[in-house]
C-alpha positions as CSV (number, residue, x, y, z in Angstrom):
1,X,127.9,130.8,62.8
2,X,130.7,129.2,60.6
3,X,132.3,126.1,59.7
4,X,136.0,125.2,59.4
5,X,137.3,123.0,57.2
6,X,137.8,120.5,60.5
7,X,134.1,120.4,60.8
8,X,134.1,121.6,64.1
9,X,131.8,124.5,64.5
10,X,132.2,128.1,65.8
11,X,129.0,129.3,67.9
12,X,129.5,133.3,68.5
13,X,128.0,135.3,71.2
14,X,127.1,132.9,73.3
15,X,126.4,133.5,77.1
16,X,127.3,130.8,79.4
17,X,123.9,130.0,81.3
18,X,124.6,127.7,84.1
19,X,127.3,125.4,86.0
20,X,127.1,121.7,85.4
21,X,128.2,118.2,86.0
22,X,131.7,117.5,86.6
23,X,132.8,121.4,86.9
24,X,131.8,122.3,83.6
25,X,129.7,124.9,82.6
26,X,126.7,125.1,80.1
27,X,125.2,127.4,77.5
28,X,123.2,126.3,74.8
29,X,123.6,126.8,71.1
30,X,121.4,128.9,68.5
31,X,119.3,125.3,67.6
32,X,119.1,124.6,70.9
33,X,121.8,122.0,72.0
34,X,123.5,122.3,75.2
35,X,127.1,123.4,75.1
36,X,129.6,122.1,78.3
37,X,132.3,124.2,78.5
38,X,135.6,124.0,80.8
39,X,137.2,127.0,82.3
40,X,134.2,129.4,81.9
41,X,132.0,130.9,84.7
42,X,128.2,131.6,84.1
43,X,127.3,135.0,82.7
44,X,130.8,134.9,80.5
45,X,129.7,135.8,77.0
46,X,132.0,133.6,74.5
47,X,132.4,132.4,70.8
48,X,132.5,128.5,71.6
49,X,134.8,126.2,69.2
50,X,133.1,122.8,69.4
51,X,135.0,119.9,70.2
52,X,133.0,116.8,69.8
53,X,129.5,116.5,68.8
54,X,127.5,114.1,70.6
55,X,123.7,113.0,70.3
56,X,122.1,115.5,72.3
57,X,125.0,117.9,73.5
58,X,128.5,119.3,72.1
59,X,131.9,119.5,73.9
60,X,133.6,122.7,73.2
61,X,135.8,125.7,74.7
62,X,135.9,129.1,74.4
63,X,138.1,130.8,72.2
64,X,137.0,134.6,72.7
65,X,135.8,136.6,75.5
66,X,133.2,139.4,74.4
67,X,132.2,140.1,78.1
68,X,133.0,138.4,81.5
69,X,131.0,137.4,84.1
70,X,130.5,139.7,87.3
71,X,130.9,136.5,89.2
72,X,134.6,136.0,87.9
73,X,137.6,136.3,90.1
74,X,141.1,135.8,89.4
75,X,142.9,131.9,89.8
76,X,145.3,132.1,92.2
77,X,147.1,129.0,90.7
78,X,148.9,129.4,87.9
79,X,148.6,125.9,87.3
80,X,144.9,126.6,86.4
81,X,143.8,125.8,83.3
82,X,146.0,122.9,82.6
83,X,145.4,120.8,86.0
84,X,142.0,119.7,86.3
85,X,142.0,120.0,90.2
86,X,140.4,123.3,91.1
87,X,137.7,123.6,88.2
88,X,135.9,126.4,89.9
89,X,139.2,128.9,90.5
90,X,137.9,131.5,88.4
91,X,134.4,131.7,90.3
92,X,133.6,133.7,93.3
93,X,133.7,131.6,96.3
94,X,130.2,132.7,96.9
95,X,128.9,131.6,93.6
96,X,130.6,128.3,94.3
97,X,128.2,127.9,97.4
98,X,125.2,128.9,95.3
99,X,125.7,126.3,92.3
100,X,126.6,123.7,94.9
101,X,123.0,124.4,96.8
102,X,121.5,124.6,93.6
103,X,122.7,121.2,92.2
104,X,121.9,119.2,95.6
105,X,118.5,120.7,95.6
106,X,117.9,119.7,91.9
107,X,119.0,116.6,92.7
108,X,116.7,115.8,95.7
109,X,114.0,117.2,93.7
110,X,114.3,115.8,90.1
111,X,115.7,112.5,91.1
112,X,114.3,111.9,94.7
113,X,110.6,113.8,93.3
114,X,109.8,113.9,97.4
115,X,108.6,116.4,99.6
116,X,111.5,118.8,100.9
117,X,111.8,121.0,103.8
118,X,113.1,124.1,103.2
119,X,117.2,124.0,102.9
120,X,119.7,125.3,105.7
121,X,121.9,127.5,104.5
122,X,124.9,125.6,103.2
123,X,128.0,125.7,105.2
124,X,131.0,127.2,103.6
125,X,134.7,126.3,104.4
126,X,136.5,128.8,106.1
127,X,139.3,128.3,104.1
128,X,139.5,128.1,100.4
129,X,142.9,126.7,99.5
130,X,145.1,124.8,101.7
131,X,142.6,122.4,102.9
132,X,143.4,119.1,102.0
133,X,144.8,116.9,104.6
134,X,146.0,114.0,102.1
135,X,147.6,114.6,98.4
136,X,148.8,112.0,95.5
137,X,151.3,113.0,93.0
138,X,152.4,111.3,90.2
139,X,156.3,110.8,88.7
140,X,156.5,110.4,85.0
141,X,159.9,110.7,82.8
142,X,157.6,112.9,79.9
143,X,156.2,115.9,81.4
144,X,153.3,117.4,79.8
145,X,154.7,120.6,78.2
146,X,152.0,123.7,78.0
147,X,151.3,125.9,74.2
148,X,153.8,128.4,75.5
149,X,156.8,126.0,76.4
150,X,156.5,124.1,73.0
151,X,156.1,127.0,71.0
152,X,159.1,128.1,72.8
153,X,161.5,125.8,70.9
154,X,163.1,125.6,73.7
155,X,164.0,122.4,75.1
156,X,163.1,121.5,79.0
157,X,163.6,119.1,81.9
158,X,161.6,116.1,80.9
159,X,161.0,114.4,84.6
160,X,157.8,115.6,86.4
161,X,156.2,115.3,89.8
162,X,152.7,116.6,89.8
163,X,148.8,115.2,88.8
164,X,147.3,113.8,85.2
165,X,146.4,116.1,83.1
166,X,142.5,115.3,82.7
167,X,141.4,112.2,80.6
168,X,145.3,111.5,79.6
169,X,146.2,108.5,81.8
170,X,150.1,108.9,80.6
171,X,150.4,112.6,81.0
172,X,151.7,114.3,84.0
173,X,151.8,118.0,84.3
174,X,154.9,118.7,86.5
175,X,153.6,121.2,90.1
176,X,155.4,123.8,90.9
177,X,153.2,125.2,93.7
178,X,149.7,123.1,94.6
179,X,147.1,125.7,96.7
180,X,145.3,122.6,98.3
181,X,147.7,121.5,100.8
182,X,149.9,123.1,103.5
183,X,153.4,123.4,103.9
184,X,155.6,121.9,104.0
185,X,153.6,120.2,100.8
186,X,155.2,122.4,98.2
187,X,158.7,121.8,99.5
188,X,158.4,118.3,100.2
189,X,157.4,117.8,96.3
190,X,159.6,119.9,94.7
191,X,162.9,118.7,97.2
192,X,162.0,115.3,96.0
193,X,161.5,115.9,92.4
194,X,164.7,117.5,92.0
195,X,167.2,115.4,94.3
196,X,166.0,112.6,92.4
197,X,166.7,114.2,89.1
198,X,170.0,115.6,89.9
199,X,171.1,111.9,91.4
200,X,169.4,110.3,87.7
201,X,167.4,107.9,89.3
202,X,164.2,106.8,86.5
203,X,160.7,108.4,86.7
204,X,157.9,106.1,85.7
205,X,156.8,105.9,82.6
206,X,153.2,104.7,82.2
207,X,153.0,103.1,78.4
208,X,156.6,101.2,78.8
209,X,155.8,100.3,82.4
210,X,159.5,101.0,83.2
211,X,161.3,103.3,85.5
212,X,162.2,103.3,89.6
213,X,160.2,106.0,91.1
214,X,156.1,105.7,90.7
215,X,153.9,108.0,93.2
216,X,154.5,110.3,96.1
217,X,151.6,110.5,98.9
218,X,151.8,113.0,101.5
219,X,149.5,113.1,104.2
220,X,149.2,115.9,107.0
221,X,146.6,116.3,110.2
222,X,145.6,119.6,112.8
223,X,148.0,117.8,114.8
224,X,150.9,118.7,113.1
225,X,152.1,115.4,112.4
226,X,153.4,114.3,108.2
227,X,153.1,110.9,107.0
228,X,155.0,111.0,103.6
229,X,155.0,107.5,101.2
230,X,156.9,106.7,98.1
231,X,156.2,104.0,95.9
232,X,158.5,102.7,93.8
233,X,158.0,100.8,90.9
234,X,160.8,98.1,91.4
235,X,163.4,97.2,94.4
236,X,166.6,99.3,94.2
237,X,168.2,99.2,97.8
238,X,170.5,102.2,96.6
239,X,168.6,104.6,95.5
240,X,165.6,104.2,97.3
241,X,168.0,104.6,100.5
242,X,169.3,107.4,98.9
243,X,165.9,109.2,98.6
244,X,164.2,108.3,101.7
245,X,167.6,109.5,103.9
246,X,167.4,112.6,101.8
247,X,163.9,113.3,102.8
248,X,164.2,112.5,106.6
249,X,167.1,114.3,106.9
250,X,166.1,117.6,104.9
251,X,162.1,117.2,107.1
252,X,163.3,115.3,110.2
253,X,159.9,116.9,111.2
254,X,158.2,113.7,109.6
255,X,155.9,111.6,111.7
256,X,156.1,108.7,109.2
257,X,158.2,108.2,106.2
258,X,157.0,104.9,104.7
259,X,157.1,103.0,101.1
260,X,155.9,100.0,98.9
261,X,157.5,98.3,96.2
262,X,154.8,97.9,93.2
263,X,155.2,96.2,89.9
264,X,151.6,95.9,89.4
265,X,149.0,97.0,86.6
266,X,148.0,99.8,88.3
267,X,149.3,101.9,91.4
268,X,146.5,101.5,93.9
269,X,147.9,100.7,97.3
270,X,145.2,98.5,99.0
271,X,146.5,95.3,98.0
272,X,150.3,96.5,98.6
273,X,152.4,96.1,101.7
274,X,154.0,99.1,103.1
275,X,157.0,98.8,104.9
276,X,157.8,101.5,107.5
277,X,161.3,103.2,106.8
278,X,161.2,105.8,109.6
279,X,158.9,106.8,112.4
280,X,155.8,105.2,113.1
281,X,153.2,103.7,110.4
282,X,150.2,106.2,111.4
283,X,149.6,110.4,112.3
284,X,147.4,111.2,114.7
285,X,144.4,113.6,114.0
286,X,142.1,114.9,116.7
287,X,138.8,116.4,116.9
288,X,136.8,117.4,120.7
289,X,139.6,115.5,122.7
290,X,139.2,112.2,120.6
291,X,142.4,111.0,118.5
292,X,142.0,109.2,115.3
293,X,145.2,107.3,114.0
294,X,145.5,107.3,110.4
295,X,147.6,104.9,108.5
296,X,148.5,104.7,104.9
297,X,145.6,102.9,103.9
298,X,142.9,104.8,106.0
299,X,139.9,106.0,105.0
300,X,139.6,109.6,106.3
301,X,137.6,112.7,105.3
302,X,140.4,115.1,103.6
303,X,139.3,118.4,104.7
304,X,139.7,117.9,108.6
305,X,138.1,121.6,109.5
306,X,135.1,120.9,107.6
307,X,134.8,117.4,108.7
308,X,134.7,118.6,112.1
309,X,131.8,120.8,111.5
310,X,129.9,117.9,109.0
311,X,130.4,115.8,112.3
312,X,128.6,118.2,114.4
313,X,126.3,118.9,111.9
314,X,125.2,114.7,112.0
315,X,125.1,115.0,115.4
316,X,123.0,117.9,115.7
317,X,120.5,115.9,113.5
318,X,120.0,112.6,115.2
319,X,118.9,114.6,118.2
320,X,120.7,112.1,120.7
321,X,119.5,112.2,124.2
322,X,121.6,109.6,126.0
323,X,118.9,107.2,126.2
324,X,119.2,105.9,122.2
325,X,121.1,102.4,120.6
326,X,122.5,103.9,117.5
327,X,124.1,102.0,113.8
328,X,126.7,104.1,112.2
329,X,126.3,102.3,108.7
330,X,129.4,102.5,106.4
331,X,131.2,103.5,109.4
332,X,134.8,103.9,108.0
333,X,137.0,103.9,111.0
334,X,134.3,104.8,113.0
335,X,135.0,108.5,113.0
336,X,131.3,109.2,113.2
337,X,130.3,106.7,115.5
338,X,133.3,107.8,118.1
339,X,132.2,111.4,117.7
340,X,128.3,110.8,118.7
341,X,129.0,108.3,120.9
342,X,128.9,110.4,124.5
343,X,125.4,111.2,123.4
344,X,124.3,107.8,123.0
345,X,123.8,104.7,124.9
346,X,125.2,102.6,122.2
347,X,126.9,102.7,119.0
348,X,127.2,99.5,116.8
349,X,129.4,100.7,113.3
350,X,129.5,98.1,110.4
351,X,132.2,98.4,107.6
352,X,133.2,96.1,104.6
353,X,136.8,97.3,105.3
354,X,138.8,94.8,107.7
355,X,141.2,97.7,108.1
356,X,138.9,100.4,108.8
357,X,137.4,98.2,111.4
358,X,140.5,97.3,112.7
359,X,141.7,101.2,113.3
360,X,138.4,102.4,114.9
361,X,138.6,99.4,117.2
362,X,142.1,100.6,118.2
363,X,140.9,104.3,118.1
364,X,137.8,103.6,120.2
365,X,140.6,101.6,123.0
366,X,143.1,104.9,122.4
367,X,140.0,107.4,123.6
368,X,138.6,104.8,125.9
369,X,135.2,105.1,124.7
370,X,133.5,101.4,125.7
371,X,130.1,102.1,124.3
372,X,131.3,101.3,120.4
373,X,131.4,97.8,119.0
374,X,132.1,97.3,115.3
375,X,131.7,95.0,112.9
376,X,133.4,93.7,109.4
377,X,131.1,92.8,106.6
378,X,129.5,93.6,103.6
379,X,126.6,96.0,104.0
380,X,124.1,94.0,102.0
381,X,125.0,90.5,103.7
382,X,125.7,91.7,107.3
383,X,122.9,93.7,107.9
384,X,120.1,91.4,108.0
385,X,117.5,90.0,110.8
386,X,120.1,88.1,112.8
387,X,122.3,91.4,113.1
388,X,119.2,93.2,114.3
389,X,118.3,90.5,116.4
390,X,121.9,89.8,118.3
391,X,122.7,93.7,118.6
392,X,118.8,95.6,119.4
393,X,116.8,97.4,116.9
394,X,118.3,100.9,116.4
395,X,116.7,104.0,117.7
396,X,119.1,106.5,115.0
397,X,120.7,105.2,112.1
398,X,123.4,107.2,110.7
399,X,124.6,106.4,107.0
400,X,127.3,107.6,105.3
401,X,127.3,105.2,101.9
402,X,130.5,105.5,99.3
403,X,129.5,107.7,96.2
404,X,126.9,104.3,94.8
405,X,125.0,105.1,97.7
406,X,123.3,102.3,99.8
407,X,122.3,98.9,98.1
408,X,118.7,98.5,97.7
409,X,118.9,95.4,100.1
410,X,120.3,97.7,102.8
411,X,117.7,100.5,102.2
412,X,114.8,97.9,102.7
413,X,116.0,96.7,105.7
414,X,116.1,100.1,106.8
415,X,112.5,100.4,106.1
416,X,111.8,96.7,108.0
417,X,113.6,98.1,111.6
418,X,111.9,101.5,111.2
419,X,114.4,103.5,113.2
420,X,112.6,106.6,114.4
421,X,115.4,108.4,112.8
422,X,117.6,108.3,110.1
423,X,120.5,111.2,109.2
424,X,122.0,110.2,105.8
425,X,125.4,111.7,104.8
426,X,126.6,112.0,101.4
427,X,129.1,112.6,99.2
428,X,126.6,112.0,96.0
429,X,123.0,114.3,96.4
430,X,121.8,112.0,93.1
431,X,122.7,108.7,94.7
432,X,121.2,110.4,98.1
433,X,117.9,111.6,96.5
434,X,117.4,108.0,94.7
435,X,117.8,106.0,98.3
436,X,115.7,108.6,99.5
437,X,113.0,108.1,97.1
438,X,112.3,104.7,98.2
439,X,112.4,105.6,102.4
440,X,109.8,107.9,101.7
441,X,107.6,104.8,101.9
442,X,108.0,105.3,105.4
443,X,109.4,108.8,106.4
444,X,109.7,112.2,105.4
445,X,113.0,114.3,105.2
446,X,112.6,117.0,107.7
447,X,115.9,119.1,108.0
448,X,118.6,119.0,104.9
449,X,121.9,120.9,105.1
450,X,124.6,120.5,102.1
451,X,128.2,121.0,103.2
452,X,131.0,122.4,101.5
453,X,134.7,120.5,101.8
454,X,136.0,120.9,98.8
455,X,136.4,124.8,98.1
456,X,137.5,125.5,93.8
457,X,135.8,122.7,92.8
458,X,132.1,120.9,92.1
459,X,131.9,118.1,95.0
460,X,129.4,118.7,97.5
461,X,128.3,117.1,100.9
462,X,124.9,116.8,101.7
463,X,123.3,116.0,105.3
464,X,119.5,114.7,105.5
465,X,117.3,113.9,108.7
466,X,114.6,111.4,107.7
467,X,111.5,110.8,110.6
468,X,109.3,108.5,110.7
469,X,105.7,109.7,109.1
């Protein structure tokens, strides 16, 4: 071990233990601390340059390989490395699956400290890269240039299309090819990127808060059908013509070619209005004969495969007979509740999203299911005794909470009804294994299945079935 004159230490020989938080990975150092470490797979053996020193841990990154790990494989992307997408690129799909087990069944355990069953094998995705159903890019008019390019001396095109580079708000590594969505993806980024360069319309730039064009979202479904939205940062009638004719023209194969106008702070799209410029304001998706519109603002799960088989997966779990009145909590657009609804007598879904609730009542009139009813409201104010009282006491309840996982008011009114069963889907196993914690008051998880939609990186879904004790 040796210091540079920066302070920041060198650790030699070091073998990368475990995979962490966040896609990181961890090894310890000689006195002990833990070391996380990007772009690193467990059984790598490394010399670690620190990078910041922290309390209990360091930050660092590995500047020398002395051995690599049998669980390595080769990044497809050769975006890997800068982008912060796929984290996990260099591991063995495989290995991905194990570390994703292992973190929620650490979670469940350390956090939730219950009894568990023993796990279900996790499902894989069947495919690995080109997955994603719903992409965001970024414009910026100061790309973020790599070692190589700078070192280069040369001098390059400054305008970029593409994602942040991680924990730099203001940077915007320029995509050349993105693995995580289909065609025509690639083409539709890099057709728009350079017709607007070559026609010198203004790329955002994020610390002046100045320039015309601001984000590009693309969003695809099994069906076949595009949505594609630009927003701009300010009202240009000319070019913004220019750009949209150019797209519709080049992919008349667009279901819905939309935009917004926003001048705001920040470039969420929530509080926006989007004005249709072609087509029709939604794509259809569809899963077992049902048909799911999707609209710029919708809530959707973005790996539609493996949604279809988490679906099935809830499903399987709430053991529906026919005969049960069933609560699809958090219910989105009522995706869920839709999908289990011929095996029930009843499905009541509550959402806090008017707009969700809006699209599944449409949906549910589109499929002509009549046995869904749905209601707007926060989860913590809605769900109380008069709910219960107006709408029957739930035989299943089916949860599917945001990352925060259920309020404590909602998880005690859970425990007043007593549903004979709950299934609890989430996309957070240590928010899951904390709400868990306090049901097991009153039940005991019997089956638990973590699902896989996210291939090449950490996220994890997890799938519980709570009974009554």
């Amino acid at each position: 071990m040796r210091r540079k004159e920066t302070k920041k230490i060198i650790f030699e020989n070091i073998t990368v233990l475990d995979a962490g938080a966040k896609g990181v990975s961890v090894a310890k150092a000689p006195e002990g601390q833990v070391i996380f470490i990007p772009n690193v797979v467990p059984g790598d053996v490394i010399d670690v340059q620190t990078l910041k020193k922290r309390k209990s841990y360091y930050e660092g990154r590995a500047i020398k390989f002395h051995k690599l790990s049998v669980h390595r494989t080769e990044p497809v992307c050769q975006h890997f490395g800068t982008c912060g997408g796929c984290k996990w690129q260099n591991m063995k799909y495989e290995q991905q699956l194990f570390y994703k087990n292992q973190e929620v069944y650490n979670n469940l355990k350390r956090i939730g400290k219950i009894e568990l069953p023993d796990f279900e094998p996790i499902l894989g995705s069947e495919k690995q890269f080109f997955y994603r159903n719903k992409m965001e890019f970024g414009f910026s008019d100061s790309r973020w240039l790599t070692n190589e390019e700078i070192q280069s001396g040369e001098s390059f095109q400054k305008n970029a299309l593409g994602f942040h580079i991680p924990r730099m708000w203001d940077k915007i590594l320029d995509i050349e090819k993105c693995h995580l969505q289909e065609d025509p993806s690639n083409a539709l980024r890099n057709s728009i990127r350079d017709f607007a360069t070559e026609k010198g319309m203004t790329f955002f730039n994020a610390r002046n808060h100045t320039g015309l064009l601001r984000t590009l979202m693309m969003r695809t479904a099994s069906t076949g059908e595009i949505m594609v939205l630009i927003q701009f940062f300010e009202e240009d009638k000319t070019n913004r013509e220019l750009l949209l004719d150019f797209i519709y023209e080049k992919f008349p194969n667009i279901t819905s070619l939309q935009y917004v106008i926003n001048s705001k702070a920040n470039d969420t799209l929530y509080d926006q209005d989007i004005i249709l410029y072609k087509g029709r304001d939604y794509i259809l998706e569809e899963m077992e004969g049902l048909h799911f519109s999707i609209n710029a603002k919708s809530f959707y799960q973005t790996n539609s495969d493996q949604a279809y088989e988490l679906y099935k997966i809830t499903r399987e779990f709430a053991g529906l007979t026919g005969n049960e009145l069933v609560y699809d909590l958090y219910t989105g657009t009522g995706t869920i509740a839709q999908f289990v609804s011929k095996l029930a007598k009843k499905v009541i879904g509550v959402e806090a999203v008017p707009e969700a609730i809006f699209d599944a009542k449409e949906n549910a009139k589109r499929n002509e299911i009549t046995n869904c009813e749905f209601y707007v409201g926060d989860m913590k104010n809605v769900f109380n005794e008069d709910f219960i009282a107006s709408h029957g006491k739930p035989d299943v309840i089916i949860t599917d909470p945001p990352r925060d996982g259920m309020h404590k008011d909602v998880v005690q009114q859970i425990l007043n009804i007593a549903p004979e069963r709950i299934v609890y889907v989430s996309c957070n196993s240590a928010t899951q294994a904390r709400d868990l914690a306090l049901l097991d008051e009153k039940y005991k998880v019997t089956r638990v299945r973590p699902v896989d939609m996210f291939p090449q990186t950490h996220h994890v879904e997890n799938v519980v079935l709570l009974e009554k004790k």
